[in-house]
DRENDO-1510 file (C-alpha; in Angstrom, 1 decimal, always signed):
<recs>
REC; n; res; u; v; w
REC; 1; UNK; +13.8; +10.4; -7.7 .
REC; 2; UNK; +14.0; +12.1; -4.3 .
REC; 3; UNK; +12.5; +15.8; -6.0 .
REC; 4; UNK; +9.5; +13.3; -7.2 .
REC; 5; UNK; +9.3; +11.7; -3.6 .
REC; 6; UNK; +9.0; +14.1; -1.1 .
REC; 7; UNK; +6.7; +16.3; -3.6 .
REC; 8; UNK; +4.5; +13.1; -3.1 .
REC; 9; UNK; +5.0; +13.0; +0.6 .
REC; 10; UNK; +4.2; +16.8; +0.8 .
REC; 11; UNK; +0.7; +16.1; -1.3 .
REC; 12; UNK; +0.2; +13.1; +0.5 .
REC; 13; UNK; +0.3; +14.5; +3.9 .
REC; 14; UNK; -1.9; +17.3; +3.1 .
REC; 15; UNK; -4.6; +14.4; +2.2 .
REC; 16; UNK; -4.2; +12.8; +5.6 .
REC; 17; UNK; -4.2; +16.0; +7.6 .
REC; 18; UNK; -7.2; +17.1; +6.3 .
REC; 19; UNK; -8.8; +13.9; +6.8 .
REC; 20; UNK; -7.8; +13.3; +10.3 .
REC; 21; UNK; -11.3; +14.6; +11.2 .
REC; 22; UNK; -13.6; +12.7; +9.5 .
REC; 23; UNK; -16.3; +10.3; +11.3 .
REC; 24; UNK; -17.3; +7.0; +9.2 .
REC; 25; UNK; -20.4; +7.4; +7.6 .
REC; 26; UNK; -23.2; +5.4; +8.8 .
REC; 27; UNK; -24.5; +2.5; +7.0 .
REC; 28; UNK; -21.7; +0.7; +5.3 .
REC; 29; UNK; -22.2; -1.7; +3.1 .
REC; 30; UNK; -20.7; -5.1; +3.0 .
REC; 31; UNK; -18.7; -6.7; +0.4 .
REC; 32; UNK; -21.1; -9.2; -2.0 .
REC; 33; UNK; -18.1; -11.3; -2.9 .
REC; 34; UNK; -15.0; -12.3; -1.1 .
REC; 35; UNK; -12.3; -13.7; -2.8 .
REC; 36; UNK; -9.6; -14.9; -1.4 .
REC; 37; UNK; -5.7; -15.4; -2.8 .
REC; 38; UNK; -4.6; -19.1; -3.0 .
REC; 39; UNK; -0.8; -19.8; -4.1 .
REC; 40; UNK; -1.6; -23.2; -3.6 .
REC; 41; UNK; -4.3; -23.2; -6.6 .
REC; 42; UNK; -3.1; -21.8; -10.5 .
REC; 43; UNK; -5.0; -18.3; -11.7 .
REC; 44; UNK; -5.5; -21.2; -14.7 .
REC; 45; UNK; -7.1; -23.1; -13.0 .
REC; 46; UNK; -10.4; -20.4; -12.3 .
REC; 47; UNK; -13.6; -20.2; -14.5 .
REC; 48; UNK; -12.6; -16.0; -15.8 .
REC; 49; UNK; -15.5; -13.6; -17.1 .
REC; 50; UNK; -15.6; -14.1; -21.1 .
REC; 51; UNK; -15.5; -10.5; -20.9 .
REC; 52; UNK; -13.8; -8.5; -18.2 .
REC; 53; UNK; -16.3; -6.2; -18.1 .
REC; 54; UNK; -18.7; -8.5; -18.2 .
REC; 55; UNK; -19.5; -8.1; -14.0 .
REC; 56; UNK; -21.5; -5.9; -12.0 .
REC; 57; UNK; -21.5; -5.5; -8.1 .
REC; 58; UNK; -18.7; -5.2; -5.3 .
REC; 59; UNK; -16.0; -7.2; -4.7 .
REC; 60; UNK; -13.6; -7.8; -1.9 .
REC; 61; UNK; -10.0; -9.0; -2.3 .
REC; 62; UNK; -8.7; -10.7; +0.6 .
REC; 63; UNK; -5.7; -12.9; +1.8 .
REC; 64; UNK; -6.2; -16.2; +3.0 .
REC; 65; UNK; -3.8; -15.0; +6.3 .
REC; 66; UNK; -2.6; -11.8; +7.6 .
REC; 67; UNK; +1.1; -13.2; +8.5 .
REC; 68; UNK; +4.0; -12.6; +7.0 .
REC; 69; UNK; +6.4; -15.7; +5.9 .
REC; 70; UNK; +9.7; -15.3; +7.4 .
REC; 71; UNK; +12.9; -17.5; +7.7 .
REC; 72; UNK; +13.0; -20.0; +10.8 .
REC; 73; UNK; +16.4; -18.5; +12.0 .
REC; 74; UNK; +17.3; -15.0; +12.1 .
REC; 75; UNK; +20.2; -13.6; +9.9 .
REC; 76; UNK; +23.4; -12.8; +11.6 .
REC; 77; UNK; +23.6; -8.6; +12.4 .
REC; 78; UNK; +26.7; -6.7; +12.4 .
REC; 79; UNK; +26.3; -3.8; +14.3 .
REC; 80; UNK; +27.4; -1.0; +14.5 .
REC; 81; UNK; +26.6; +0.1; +10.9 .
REC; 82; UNK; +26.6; +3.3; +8.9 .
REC; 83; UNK; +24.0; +3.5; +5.7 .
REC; 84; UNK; +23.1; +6.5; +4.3 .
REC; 85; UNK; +19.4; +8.1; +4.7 .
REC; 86; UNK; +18.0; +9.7; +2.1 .
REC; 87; UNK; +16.5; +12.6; +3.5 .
REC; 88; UNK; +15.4; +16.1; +2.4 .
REC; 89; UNK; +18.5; +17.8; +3.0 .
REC; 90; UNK; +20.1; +14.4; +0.7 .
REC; 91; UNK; +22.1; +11.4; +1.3 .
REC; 92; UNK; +23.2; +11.7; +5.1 .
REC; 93; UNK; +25.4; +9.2; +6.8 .
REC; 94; UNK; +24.0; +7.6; +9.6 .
REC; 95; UNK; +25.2; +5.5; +11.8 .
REC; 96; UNK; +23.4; +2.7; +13.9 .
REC; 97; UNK; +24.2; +1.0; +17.2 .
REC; 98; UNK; +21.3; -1.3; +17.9 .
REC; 99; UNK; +18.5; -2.3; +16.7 .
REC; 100; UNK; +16.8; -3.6; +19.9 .
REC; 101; UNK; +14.3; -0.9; +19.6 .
REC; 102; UNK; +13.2; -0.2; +16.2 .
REC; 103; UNK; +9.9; +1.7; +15.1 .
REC; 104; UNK; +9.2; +1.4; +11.8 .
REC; 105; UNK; +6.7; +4.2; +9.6 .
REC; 106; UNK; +5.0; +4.3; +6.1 .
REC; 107; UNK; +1.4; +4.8; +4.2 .
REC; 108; UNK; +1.2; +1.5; +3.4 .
REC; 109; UNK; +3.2; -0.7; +6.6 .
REC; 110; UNK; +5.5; -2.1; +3.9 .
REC; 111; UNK; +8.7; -1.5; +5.8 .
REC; 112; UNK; +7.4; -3.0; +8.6 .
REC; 113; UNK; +6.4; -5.9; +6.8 .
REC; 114; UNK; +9.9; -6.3; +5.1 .
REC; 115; UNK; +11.6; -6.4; +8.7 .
REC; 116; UNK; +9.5; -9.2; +9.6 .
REC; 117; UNK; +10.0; -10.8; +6.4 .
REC; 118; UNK; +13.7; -10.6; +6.7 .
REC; 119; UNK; +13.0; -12.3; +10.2 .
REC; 120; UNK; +13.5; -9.5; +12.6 .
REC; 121; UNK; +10.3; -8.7; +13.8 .
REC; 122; UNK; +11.4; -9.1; +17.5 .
REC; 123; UNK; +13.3; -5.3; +16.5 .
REC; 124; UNK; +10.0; -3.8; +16.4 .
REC; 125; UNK; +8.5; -2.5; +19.7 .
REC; 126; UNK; +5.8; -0.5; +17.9 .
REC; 127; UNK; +4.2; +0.1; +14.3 .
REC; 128; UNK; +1.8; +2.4; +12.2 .
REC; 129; UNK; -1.9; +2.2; +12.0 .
REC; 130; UNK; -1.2; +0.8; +8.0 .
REC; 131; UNK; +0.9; -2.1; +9.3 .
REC; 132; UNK; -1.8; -4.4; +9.8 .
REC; 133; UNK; -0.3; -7.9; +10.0 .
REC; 134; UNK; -1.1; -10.9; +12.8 .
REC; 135; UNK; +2.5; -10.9; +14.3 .
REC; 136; UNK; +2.8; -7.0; +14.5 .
REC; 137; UNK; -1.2; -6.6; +16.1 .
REC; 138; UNK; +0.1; -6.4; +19.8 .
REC; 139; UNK; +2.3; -3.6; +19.2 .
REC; 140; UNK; +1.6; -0.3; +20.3 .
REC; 141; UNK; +0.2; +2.5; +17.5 .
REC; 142; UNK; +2.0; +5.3; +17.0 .
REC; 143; UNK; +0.3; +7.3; +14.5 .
REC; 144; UNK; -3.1; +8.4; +14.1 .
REC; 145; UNK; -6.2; +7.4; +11.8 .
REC; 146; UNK; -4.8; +10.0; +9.8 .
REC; 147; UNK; -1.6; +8.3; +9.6 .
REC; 148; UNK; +0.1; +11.6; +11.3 .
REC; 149; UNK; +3.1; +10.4; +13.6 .
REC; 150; UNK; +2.6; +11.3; +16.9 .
REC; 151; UNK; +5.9; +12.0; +18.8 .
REC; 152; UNK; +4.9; +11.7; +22.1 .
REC; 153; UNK; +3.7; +8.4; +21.5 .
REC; 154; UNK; +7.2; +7.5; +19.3 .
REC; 155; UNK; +9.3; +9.3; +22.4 .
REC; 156; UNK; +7.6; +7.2; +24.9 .
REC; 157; UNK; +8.9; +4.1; +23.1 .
REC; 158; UNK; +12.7; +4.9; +23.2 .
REC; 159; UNK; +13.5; +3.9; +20.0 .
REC; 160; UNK; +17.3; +3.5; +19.3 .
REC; 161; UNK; +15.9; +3.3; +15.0 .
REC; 162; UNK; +13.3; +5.0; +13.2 .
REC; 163; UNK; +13.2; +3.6; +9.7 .
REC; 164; UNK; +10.9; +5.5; +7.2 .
REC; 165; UNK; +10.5; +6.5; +3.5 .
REC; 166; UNK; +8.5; +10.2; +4.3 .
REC; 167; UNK; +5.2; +9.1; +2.9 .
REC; 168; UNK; +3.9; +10.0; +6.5 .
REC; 169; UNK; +4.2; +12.8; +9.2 .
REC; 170; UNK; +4.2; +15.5; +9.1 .
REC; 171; UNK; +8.2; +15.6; +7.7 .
REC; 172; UNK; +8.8; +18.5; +10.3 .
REC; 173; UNK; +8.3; +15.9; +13.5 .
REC; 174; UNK; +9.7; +13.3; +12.0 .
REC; 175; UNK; +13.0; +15.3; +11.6 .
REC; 176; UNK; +12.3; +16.5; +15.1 .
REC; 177; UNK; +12.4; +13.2; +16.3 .
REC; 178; UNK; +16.2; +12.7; +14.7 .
REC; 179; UNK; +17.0; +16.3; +16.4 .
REC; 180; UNK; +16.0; +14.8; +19.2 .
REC; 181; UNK; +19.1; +12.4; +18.9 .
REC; 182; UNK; +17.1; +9.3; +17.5 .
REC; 183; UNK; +18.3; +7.4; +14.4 .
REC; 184; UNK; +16.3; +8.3; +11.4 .
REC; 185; UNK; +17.0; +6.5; +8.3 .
REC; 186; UNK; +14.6; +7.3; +5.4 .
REC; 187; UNK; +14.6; +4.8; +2.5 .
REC; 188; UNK; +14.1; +5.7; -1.2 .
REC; 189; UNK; +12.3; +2.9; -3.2 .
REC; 190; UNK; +9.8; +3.3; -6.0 .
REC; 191; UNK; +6.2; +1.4; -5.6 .
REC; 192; UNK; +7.9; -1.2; -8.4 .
REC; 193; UNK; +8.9; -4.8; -8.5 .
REC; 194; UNK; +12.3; -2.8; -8.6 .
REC; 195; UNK; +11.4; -1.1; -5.5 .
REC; 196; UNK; +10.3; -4.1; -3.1 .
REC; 197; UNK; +13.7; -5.4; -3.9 .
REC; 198; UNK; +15.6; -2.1; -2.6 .
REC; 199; UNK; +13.6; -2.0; +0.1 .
REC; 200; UNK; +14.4; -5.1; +1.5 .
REC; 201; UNK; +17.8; -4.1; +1.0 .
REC; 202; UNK; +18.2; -0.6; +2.5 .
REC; 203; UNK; +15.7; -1.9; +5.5 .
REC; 204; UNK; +18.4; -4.8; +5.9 .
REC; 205; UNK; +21.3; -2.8; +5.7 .
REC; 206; UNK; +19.8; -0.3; +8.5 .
REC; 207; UNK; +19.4; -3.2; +10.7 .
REC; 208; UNK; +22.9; -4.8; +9.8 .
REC; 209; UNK; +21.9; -7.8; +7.8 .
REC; 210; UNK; +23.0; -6.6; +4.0 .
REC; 211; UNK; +23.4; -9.9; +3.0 .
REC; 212; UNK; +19.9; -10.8; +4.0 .
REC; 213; UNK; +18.3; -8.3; +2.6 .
REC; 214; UNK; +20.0; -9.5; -0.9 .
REC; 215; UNK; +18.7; -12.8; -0.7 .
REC; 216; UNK; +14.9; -11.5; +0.1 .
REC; 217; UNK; +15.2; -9.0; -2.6 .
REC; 218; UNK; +16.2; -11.2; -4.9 .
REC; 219; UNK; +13.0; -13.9; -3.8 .
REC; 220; UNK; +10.4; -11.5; -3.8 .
REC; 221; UNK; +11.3; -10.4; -7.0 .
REC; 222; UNK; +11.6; -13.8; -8.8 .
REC; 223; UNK; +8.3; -13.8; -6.9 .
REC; 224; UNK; +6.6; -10.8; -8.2 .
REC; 225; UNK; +7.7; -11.3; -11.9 .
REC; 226; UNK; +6.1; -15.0; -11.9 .
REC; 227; UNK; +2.5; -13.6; -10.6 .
REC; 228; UNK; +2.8; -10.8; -13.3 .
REC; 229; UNK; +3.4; -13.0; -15.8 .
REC; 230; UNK; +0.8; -15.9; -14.6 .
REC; 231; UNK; -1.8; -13.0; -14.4 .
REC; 232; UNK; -1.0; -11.6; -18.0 .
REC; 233; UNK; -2.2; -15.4; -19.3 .
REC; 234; UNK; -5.2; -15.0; -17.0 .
REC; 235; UNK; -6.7; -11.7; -18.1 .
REC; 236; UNK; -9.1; -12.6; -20.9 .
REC; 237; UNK; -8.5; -11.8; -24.0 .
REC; 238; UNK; -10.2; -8.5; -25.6 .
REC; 239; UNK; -9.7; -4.9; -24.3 .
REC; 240; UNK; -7.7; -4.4; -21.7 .
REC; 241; UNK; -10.1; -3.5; -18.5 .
REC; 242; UNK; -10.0; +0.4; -17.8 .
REC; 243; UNK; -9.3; +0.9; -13.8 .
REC; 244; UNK; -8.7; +3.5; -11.4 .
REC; 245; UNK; -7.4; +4.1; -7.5 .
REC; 246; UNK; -9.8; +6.5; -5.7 .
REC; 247; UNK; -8.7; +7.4; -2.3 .
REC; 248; UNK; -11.9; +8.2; +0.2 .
REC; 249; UNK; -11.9; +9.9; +3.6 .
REC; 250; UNK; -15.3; +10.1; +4.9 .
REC; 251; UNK; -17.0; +13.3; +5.7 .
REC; 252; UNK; -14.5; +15.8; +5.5 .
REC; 253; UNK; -15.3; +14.9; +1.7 .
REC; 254; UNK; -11.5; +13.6; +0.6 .
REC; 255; UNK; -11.8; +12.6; -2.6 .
REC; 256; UNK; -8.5; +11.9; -4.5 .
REC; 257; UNK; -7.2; +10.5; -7.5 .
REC; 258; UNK; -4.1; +8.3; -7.3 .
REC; 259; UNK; -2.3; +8.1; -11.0 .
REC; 260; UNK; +1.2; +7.8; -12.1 .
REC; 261; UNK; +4.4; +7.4; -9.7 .
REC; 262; UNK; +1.4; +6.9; -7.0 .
REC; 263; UNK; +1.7; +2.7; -6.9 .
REC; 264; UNK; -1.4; +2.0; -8.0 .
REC; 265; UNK; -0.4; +3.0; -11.6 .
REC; 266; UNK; +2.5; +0.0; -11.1 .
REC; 267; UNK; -0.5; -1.9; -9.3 .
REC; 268; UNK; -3.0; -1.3; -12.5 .
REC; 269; UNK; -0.3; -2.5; -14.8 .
REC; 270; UNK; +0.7; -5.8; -12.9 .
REC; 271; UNK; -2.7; -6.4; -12.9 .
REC; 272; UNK; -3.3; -6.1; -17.1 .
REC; 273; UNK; -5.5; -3.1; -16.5 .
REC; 274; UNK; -5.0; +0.5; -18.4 .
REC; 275; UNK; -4.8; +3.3; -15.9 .
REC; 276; UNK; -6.5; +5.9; -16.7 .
REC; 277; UNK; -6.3; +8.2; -14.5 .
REC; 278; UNK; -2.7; +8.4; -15.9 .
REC; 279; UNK; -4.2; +8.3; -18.9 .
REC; 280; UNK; -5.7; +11.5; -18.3 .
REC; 281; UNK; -2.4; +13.0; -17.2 .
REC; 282; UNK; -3.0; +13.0; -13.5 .
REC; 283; UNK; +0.7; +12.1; -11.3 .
REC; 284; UNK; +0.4; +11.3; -8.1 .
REC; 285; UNK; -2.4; +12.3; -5.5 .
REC; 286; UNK; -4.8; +14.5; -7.1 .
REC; 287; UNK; -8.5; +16.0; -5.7 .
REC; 288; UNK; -11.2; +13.9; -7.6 .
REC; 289; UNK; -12.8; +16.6; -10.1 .
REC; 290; UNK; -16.1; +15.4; -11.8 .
REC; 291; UNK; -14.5; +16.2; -15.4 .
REC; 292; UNK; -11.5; +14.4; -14.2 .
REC; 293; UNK; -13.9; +11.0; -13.6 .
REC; 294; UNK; -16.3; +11.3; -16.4 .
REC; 295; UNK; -12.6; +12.1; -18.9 .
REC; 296; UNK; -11.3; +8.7; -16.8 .
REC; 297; UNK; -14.2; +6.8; -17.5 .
REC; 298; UNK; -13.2; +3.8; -16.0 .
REC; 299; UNK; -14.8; +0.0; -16.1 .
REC; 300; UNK; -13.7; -0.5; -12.5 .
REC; 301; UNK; -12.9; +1.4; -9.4 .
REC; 302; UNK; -10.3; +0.0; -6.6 .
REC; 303; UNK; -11.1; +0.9; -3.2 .
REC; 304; UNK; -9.4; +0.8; +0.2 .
REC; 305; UNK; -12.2; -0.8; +2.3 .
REC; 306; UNK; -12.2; +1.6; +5.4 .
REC; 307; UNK; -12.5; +3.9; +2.9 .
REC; 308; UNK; -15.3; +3.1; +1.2 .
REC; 309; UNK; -16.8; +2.2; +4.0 .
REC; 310; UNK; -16.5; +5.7; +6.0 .
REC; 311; UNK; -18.7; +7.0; +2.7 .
REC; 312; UNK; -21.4; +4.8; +3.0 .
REC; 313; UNK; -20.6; +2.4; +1.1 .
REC; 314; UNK; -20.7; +1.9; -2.8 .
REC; 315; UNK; -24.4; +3.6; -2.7 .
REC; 316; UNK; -23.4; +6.6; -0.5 .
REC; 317; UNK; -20.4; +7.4; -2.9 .
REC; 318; UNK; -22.7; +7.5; -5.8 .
REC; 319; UNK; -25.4; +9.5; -3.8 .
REC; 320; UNK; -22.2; +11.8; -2.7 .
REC; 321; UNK; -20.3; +12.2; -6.0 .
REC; 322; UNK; -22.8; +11.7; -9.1 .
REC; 323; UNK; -19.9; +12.2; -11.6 .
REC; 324; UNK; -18.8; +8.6; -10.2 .
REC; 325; UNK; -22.3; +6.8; -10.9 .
REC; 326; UNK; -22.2; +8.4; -14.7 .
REC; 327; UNK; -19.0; +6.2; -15.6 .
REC; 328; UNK; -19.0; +2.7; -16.5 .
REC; 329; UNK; -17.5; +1.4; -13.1 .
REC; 330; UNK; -20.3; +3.7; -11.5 .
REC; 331; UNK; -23.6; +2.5; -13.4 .
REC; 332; UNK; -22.5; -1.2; -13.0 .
REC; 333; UNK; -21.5; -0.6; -9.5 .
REC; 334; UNK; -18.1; -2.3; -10.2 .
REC; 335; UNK; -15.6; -2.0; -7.3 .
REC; 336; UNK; -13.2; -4.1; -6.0 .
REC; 337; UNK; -12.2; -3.4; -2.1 .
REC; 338; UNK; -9.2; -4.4; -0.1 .
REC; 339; UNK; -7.8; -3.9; +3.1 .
REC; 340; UNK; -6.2; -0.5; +3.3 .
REC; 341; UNK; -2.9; -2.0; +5.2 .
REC; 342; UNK; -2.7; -4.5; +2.2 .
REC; 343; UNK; -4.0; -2.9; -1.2 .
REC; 344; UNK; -0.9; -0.6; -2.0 .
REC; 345; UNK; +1.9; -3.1; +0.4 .
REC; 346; UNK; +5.2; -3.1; -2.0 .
REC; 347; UNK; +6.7; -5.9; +0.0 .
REC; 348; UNK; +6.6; -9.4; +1.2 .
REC; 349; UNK; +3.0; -9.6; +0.6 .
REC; 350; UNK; +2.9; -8.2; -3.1 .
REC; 351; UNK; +2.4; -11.8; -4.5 .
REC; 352; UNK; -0.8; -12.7; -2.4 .
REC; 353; UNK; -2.2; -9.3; -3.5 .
REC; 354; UNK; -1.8; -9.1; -6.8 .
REC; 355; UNK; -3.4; -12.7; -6.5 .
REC; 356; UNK; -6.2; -11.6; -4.5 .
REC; 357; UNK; -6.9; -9.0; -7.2 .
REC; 358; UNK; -6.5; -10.8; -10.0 .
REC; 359; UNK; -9.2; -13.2; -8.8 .
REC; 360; UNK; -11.5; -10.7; -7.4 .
REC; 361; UNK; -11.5; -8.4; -11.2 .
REC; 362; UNK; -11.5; -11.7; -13.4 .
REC; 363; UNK; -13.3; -14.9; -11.4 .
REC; 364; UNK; -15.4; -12.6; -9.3 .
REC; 365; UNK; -17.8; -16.3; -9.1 .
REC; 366; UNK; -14.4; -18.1; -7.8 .
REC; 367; UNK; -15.8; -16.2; -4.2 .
REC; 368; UNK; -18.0; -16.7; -1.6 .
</recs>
């Protein structure tokens, strides 16, 4: 798992580096549709296209909140602890003091979200650009639109814990950081239902709370499985809907194809799509080649919506990348859009976006 990992990291960071100079395009467009995720009303209960690919236009998937549910009284800590961080040079003991001051880094603001889902949000005394929920908004940032960690910023903030998985740095400051004689503990998870689970145990067990980081594993995943399973009876019958993750950066003209052991392959499935940008071959983060789309051919693109917005929009992609407008998903202008700190989240908030989704691909109408 870890060789697979950090080879993602290192092709991942390369995307973000080279995109930290982009400027949004002008002109973006805005969603048609919004549809929002409601656990309180049954995927049964919505009106779904007779034909999933019956739908053209853009559609936004949204939450109905950004918080993050947590317990009304925070579990016990034991502290100090040693857990062991799963870093480049391999499983390295580390051993924590306090968690008074705790910084928490990722692509996707999932740890972050975990902490506060285990209830120990009060730890946190900054956060990355990705972790975009209400209760973490008046935290300092310490990482750029690029999502590259700035150290000064992370230095200023005496942290006495860095949790992270590597998916952002660069990895050479990070590891400067735990030179520098701060706590770094990097957690190894897959983008699963599997993985949301371990990651709300390792993130527990770093702050001292094993036991509590059991118990939400354990709920999350009884969670997840439930929505997969509800969304499987809600897909309409018929071929399954051909998707794909493209990852945009504005002008510096990042392009990239996410397919298998990226998430969104894991992401596709929950949501009874076919991936085919796996189906092509393509692992992990991969430059958008023209052959590579028209190959793909998919019925519908998923979007992160600052990115699609810093390329003008669903009309400026297909004026910048013609291969795009030649597939299916292209010449029926089908994309679905969702917050970037929200669309690839493996955490407390999986459920309410796998929701979201499902509505916003099958009962596009259920919006506003």
């Amino acid at each position: 798992m870890r060789t697979r990992f950090f080879a993602t990291v290192v092709v991942l960071s390369s995307v973000l580096l080279a995109a930290s100079g982009c400027a949004s395009a002008a002109s973006p467009e805005s969603a048609a549709v919004t549809v929002t995720a409601d656990p309180g009303a049954p995927l049964a209960s919505l009106k779904t296209l007779s034909d999933a690919k019956d739908y053209s236009g853009l559609v936004r998937a949204a939450l109905p909140s950004s918080g993050i549910s947590a317990p009304a009284v925070a579990p016990a800590q034991a502290l100090p602890t040693t857990v062991l961080s799963h870093d480049l040079s391999g499983d390295t003991p580390v051993t924590v003091t306090s968690t008074d001051r705790v910084i928490a880094m990722d692509i996707s603001g999932s740890i972050a979200a975990t902490i506060a889902g285990l209830g120990l949000l009060d730890s946190l005394v900054a956060r990355d650009i990705s972790t975009t929920f209400d209760e973490a908004a008046a935290l300092p940032v310490i990482t750029s639109s690029a999502h590259t960690v700035n150290s000064e910023a992370v230095l200023a903030m005496r942290p006495d814990l860095i949790l992270t998985d590597g998916s952002i740095g660069p990895i050479d400051v990070v590891l400067q950081l735990r030179d520098a004689g701060i706590p770094v503990v990097f957690v190894e998870t897959d983008a699963s239902v599997e993985g949301v689970a371990e990651l709300a145990r390792q993130t527990a067990a770093a702050l001292g709370a094993p036991a509590a980081g059991v118990v939400l594993g354990e709920q999350l995943k009884t969670e997840i499985d439930a929505k997969v399973a509800e969304i499987a009876d809600f897909v309409p019958r018929g071929d399954r809907l051909r998707m794909m993750f493209l990852y945009l950066r504005g002008t510096s003209g990042v392009y990239y194809l996410f397919g298998q052991e990226s998430g969104s392959d894991v992401l596709i499935d929950a949501l009874g799509g076919v991936d085919v940008a796996a189906e092509i071959g393509l692992r992990g983060m991969r430059p958008m080649t023209d052959e590579a789309m028209v190959a793909a051919n998919p019925d519908l693109i998923l979007v992160m919506t600052s990115g699609l917005d810093s390329v003008g929009g669903v009309s400026g992609l297909l004026e910048a990348r013609p291969a795009v407008a030649l597939t299916e998903a292209g010449k029926n202008q089908r994309f679905v859009e969702m917050d970037d700190g929200e669309i690839l989240s493996f955490g407390p908030r999986t459920v309410l976006v796998l929701d979201a989704l499902a509505r916003a691909i099958y009962a596009p109408s259920s919006g506003s």
